[in-house]
C-alpha positions as CSV (number, residue, x, y, z in Angstrom):
1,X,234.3,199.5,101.9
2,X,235.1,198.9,98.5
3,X,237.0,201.9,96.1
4,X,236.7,203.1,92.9
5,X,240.0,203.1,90.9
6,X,239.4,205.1,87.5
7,X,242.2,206.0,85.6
8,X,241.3,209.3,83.0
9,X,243.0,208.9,79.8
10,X,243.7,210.7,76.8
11,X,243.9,214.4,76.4
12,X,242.4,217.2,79.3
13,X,239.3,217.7,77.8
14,X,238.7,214.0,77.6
15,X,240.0,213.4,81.1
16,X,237.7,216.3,82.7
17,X,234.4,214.0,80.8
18,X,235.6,210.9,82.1
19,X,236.5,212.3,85.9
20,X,233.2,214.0,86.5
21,X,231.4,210.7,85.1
22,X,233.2,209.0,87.7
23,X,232.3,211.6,90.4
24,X,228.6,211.1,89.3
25,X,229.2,207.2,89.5
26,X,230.8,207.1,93.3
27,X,227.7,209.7,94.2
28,X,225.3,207.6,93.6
29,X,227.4,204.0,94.8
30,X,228.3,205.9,97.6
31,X,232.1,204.8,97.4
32,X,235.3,206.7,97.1
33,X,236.8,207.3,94.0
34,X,240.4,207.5,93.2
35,X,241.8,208.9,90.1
36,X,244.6,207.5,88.6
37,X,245.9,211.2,86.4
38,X,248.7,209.2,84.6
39,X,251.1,212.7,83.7
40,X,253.7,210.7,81.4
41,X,251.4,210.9,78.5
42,X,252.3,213.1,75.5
43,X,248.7,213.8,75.2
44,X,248.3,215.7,79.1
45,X,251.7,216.1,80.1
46,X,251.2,217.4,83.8
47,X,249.9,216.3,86.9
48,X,246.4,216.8,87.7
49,X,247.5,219.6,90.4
50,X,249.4,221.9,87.9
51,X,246.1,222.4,85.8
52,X,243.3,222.1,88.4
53,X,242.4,222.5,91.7
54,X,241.9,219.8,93.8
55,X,240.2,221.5,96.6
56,X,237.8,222.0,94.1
57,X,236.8,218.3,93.9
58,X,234.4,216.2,96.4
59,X,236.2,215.3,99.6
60,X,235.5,211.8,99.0
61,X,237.9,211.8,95.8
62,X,241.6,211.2,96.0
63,X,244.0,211.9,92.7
64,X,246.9,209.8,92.9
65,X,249.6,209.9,89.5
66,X,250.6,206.5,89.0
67,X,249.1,204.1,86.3
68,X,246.6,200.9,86.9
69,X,247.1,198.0,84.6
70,X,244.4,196.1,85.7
71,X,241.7,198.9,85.3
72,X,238.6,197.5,82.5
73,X,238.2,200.4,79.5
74,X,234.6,201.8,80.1
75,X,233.3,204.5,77.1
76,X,229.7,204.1,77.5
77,X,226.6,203.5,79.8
78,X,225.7,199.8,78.3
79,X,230.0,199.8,78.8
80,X,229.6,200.0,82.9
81,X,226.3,198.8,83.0
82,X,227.6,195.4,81.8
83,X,230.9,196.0,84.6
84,X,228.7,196.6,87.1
85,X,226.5,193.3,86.3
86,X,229.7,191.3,87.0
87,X,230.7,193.2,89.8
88,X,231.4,191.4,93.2
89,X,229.7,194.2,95.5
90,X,233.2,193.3,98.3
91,X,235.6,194.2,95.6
92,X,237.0,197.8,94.3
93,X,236.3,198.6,91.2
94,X,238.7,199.0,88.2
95,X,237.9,201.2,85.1
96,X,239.3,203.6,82.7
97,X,237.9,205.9,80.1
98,X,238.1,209.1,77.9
99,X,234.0,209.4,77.6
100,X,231.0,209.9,79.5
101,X,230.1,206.6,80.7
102,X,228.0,207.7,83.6
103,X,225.7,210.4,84.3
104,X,223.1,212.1,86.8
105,X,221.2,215.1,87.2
106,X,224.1,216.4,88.7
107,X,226.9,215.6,86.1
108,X,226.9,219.6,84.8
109,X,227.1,220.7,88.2
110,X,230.2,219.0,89.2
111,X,231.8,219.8,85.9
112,X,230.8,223.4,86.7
113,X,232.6,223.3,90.1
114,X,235.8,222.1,89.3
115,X,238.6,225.1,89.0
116,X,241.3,225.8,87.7
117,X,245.0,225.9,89.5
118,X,246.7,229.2,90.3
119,X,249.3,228.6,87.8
120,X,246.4,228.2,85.1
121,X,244.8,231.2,86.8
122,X,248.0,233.7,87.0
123,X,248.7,232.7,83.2
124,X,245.1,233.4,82.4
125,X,244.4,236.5,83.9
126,X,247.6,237.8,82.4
127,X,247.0,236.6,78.8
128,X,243.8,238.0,78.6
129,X,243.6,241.0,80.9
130,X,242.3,243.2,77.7
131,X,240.0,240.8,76.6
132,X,236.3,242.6,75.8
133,X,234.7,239.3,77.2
134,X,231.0,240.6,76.5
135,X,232.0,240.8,72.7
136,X,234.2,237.3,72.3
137,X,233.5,234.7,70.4
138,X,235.9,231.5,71.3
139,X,237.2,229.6,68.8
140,X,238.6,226.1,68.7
141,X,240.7,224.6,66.0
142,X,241.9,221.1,66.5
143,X,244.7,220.3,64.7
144,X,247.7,217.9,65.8
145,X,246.7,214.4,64.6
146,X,243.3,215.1,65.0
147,X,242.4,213.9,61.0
148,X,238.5,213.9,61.8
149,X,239.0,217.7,63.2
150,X,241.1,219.2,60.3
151,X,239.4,217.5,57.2
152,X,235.8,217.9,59.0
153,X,236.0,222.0,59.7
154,X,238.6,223.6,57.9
155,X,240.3,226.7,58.7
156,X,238.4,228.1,55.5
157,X,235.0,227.8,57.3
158,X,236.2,229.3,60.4
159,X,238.1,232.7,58.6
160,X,234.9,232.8,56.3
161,X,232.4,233.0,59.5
162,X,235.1,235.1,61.2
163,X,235.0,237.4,58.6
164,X,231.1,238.1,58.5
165,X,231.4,239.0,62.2
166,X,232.9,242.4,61.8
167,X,232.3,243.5,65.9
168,X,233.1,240.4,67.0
169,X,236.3,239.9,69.5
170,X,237.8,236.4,68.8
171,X,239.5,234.6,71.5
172,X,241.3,231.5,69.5
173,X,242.6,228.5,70.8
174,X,244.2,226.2,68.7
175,X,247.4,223.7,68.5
176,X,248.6,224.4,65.3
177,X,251.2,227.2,64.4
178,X,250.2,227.7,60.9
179,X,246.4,228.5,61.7
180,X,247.8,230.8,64.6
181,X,250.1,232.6,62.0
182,X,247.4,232.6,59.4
183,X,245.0,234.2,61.6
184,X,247.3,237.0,63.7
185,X,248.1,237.9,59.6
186,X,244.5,238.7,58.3
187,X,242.3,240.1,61.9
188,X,245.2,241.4,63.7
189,X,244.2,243.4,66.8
190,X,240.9,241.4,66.8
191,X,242.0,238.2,68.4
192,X,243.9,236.8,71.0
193,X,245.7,233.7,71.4
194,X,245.9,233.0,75.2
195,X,248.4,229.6,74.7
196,X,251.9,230.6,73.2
197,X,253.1,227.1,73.6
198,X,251.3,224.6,71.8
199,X,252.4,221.4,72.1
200,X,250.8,219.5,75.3
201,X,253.8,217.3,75.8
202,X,255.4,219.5,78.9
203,X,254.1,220.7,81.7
204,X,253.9,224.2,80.3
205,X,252.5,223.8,77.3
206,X,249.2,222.0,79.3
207,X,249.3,225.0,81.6
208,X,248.8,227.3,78.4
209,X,246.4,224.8,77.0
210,X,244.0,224.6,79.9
211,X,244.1,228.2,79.8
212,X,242.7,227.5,76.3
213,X,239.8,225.7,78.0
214,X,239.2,228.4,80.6
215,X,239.1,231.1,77.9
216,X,236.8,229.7,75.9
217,X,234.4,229.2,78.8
218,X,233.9,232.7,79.5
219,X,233.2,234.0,76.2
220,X,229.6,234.7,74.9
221,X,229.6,231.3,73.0
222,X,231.8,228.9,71.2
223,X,232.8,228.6,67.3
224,X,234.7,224.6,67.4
225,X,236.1,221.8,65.7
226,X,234.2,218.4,64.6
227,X,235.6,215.1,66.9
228,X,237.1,217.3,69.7
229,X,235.5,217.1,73.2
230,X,237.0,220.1,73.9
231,X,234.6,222.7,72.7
232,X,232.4,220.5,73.8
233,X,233.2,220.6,77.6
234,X,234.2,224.2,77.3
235,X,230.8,224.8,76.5
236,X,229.1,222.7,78.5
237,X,231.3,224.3,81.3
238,X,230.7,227.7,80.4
239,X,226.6,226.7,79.8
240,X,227.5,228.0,76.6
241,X,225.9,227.2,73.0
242,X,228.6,225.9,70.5
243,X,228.1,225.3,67.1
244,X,230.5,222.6,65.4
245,X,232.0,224.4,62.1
246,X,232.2,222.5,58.9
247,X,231.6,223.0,55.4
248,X,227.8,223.2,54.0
């Protein structure tokens, strides 16, 4: 029978998208899957088993960590549907991606079942123990080299809608140490920050940054940056609304 090799690139966020459309895709060919979680990369430094459960994933899908050089890059629906027009039915497949290239009616559901690891878990619950979840707004802020994110929604926007939601608890993940500073300065007591390292080249800074993602899907709804699948698939995880800040 043949297999399907799909290797997840980028950062978490984009890597969660592109693993649940390949769940979705080996559903419906009824193949295997294998995942190819490549942890070398300064964008997800950490194996796929410090951030997430595998237990938590289909029993037909195996997550291996090495690289696949000969894997096809597939972004899109017309993407694989052109692979798949090529494909030799007798051969395994090859692909990588950082979108959603493949969906069913069941693509929310599998999203929505995958968990995170104890360590993720432990750190979570301990971070964010006082958090009045019923009152928390998440918020996102991409920074790093994300140009799109930081020119499209500026931190101006965000402390300006911040600041006309005077009962609102904020829980705010971001990567950059300035808007963290900027923002513990002016609302204090009113926010939390659940990653204290930032950068997501070592193993514990992803730990603390998939906490991010976990945070933001249990809060009441989602306040995030243009260009970054992350609030996206925090919301989408969380079946929360998000709205995209940017200037008017």
């Amino acid at each position: 029978m043949p297999t399907i090799h799909l290797q997840v690139c980028a950062g978490f966020a984009n890597r969660v998208r592109a693993l649940v459309s390949g769940i979705c895709l080996a559903e419906d060919l009824q193949l295997p899957l294998v995942i190819h979680w490549f942890p070398m990369s300064p964008e997800c430094a950490c194996r796929f088993q410090t951030v997430l459960d595998p237990e938590s994933l289909p029993k037909t899908v195996k997550i291996v960590s090495e690289d696949t050089y000969m894997a096809k890059e597939v972004l899109s629906r017309e993407n694989w549907d052109s692979y798949y027009a090529s494909w030799d039915a007798k051969s395994d497949i090859y692909i990588k991606s950082y979108g959603i290239f493949y969906t069913n009616g069941r693509w929310n559901d599998h999203l929505r079942s995958i968990r995170p690891s104890s360590l993720v878990k432990q750190y979570l619950n301990r971070r964010c123990a006082s958090v009045p979840w019923e009152r928390a707004i998440g918020v996102h802020i991409r920074r790093g080299d994300n140009t799109k994110s930081i020119s499209g929604s500026p931190l101006t926007c965000f402390r300006e809608k911040m600041r006309n939601n005077p009962n609102a608890f904020f829980v705010v993940c971001t990567d950059d140490t300035p808007t963290k500073e900027a923002l513990m300065i002016e609302f204090g007591d009113r926010c939390t920050f659940p990653a204290t390292v930032l950068s997501r080249k070592t193993e514990e800074g992803m730990i603390h940054g998939v906490a991010d993602f976990f945070a933001l899907t249990k809060c009441t709804h989602i306040w995030g940056s243009v260009h970054s699948s992350f609030t996206e698939i925090a919301g989408r995880y969380g079946n929360l609304h998000f709205d995209l800040i940017t200037e008017n």
